[in-house]
C-alpha positions in Angstrom: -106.9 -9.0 46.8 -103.6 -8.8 45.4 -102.2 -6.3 43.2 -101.8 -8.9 40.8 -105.1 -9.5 40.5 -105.6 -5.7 40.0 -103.3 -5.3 37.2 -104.7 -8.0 35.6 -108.3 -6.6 35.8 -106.7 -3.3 34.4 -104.8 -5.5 31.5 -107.7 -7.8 30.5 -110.1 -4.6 30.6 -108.0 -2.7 28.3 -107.5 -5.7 26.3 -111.3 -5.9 26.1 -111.6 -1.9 25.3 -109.5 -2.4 22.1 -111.8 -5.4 20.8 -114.4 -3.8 17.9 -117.9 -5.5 18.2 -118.2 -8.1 16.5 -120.5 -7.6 13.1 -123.5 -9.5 12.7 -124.0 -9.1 16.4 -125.9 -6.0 16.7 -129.4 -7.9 15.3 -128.1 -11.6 16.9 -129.9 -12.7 20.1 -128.8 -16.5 21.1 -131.6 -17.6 23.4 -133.5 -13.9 22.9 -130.4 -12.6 24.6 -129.3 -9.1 23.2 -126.2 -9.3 23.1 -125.1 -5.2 22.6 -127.1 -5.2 26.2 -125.1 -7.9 27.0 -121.9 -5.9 26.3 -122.9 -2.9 27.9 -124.7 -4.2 30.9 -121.8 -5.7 31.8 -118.9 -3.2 30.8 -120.8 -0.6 33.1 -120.2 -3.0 35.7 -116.5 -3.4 35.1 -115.6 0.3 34.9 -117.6 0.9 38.4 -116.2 -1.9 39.8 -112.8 -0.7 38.7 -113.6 2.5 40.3 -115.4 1.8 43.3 -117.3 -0.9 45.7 -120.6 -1.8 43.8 -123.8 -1.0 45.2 -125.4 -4.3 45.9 -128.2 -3.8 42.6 -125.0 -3.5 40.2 -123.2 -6.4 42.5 -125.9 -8.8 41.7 -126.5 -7.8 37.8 -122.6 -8.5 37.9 -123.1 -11.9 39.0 -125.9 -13.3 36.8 -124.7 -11.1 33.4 -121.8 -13.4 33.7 -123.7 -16.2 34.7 -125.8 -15.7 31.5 -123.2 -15.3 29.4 -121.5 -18.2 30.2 -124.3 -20.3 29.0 -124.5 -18.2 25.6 -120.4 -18.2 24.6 -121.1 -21.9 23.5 -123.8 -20.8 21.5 -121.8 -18.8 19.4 -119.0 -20.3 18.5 -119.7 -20.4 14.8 -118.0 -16.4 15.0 -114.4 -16.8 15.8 -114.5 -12.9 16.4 -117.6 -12.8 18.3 -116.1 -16.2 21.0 -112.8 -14.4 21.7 -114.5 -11.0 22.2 -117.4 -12.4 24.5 -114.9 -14.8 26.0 -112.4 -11.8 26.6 -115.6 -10.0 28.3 -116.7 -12.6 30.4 -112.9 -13.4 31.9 -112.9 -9.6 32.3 -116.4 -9.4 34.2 -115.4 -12.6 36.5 -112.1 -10.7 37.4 -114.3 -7.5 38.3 -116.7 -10.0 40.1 -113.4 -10.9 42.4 -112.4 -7.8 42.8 -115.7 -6.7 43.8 -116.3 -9.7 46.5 -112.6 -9.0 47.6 -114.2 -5.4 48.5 -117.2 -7.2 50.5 -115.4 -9.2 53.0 
């Protein structure tokens, strides 16, 4: 892992913290998908991972929040707001996810 890869984590994460939540997506579940869980399922996992090796329970939620909200960004793309902050999320979740794996090996 490069420290390139590092800042950008610490970049795109602060990038991320400075996004509101999109309205109308407090009550919206694409594919019964709560999307505030969504959110904060997955920002938990950034700041640890930012802070620390995850625990191989966190590791694996990690891996299949972004999974799963990869198949639901297309879903929303009626909200402008709501694509570029759940876009901006899941490029910030997939840079954790590397610098998590980097961790592992």
């Amino acid at each position: 892992m490069t420290n390139e890869t590092q800042d950008q984590l610490s970049r795109s994460w602060e990038d991320f913290r400075n996004l509101p939540f999109p309205s109308g997506f407090h009550s919206r579940e694409p594919e019964g998908e709560c999307m505030v869980t969504m959110d904060a399922t997955l920002a938990g996992c950034i700041s640890s991972a930012m802070n620390g090796q995850l625990d191989d329970e966190r590791h694996a939620v990690l891996h299949s929040r972004i999974a799963r909200l990869g198949e639901l960004i297309p879903l929303i793309r009626d909200d402008e707001n709501a694509t570029n902050y759940f876009t901006l999320l899941h490029q910030t979740a997939m840079l954790a996810a590397e610098f998590d794996d980097a961790r592992r090996a």
